[in-house]
C-alpha positions in Angstrom: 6.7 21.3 5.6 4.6 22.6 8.2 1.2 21.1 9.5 -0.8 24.3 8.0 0.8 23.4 4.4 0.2 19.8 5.1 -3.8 20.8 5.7 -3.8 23.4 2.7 -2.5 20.8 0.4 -5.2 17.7 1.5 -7.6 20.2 1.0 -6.6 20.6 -2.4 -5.9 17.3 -3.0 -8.6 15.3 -1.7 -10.6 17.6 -4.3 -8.0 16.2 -7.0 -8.3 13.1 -6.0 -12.0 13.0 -6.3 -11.8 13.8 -9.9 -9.1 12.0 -10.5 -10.3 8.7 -9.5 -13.2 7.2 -11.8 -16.5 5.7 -10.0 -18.5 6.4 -7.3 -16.8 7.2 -4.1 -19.3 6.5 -1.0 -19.2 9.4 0.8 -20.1 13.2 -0.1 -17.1 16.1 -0.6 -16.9 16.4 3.0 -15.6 12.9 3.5 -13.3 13.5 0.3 -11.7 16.6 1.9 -11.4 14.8 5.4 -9.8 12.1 3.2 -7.6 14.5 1.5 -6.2 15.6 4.5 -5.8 12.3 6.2 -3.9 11.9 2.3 -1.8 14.8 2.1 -0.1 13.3 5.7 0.1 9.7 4.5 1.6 11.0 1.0 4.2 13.6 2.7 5.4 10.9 5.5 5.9 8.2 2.6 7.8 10.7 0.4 10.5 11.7 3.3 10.7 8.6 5.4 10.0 5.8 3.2 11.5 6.9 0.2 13.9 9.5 1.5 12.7 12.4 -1.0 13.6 15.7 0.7 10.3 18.0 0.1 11.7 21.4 0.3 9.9 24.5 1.9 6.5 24.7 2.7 5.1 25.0 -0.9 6.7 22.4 -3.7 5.8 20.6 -6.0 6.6 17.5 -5.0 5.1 17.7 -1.8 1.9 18.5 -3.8 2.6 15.9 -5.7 2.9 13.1 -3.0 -0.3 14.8 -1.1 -2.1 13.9 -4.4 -0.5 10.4 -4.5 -1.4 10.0 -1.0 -5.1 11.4 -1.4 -5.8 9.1 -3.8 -4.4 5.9 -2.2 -6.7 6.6 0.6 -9.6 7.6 -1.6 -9.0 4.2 -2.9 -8.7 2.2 -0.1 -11.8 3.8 1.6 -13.7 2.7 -2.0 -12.4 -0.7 -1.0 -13.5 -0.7 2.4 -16.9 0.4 2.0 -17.8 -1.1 -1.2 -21.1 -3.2 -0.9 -20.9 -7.2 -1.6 -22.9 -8.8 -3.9 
């Protein structure tokens, strides 16, 4: 897929995400898309290189799928990250 679909598809999914995944995320929509983004490359390199799935063209499913996956990943980890400690 090319770097435009890649961007498309974090915008998109970094929206998902955000409902997706329950709580309180620090950090406004902005920070969500940027995350999305950031996602929707994390998602599509662990689909082809790490698990070998071929994502085919520049608009599937399953490379909106794994942007999503990736998205949310991220979404979590930054949760984790910049949770405060009791």
């Amino acid at each position: 897929m090319s770097i435009l679909s890649w961007i498309i598809f974090g915008l998109i999914a970094g929206a998902i995400a955000k409902a997706l995944h329950p709580g309180k995320d620090p950090g406004g929509w902005i920070v969500t898309i940027l995350i999305g983004i950031a996602g929707a490359f994390v998602g599509g390199w662990i689909g082809t290189q790490v698990l070998g799935v071929a994502i085919d063209g520049n608009w599937s499913f399953k490379g909106f799928a794994f942007a999503i996956g990736g998205a949310i990943l991220l979404l979590w980890i930054y949760s984790m990250v910049t949770r405060k400690r009791a």
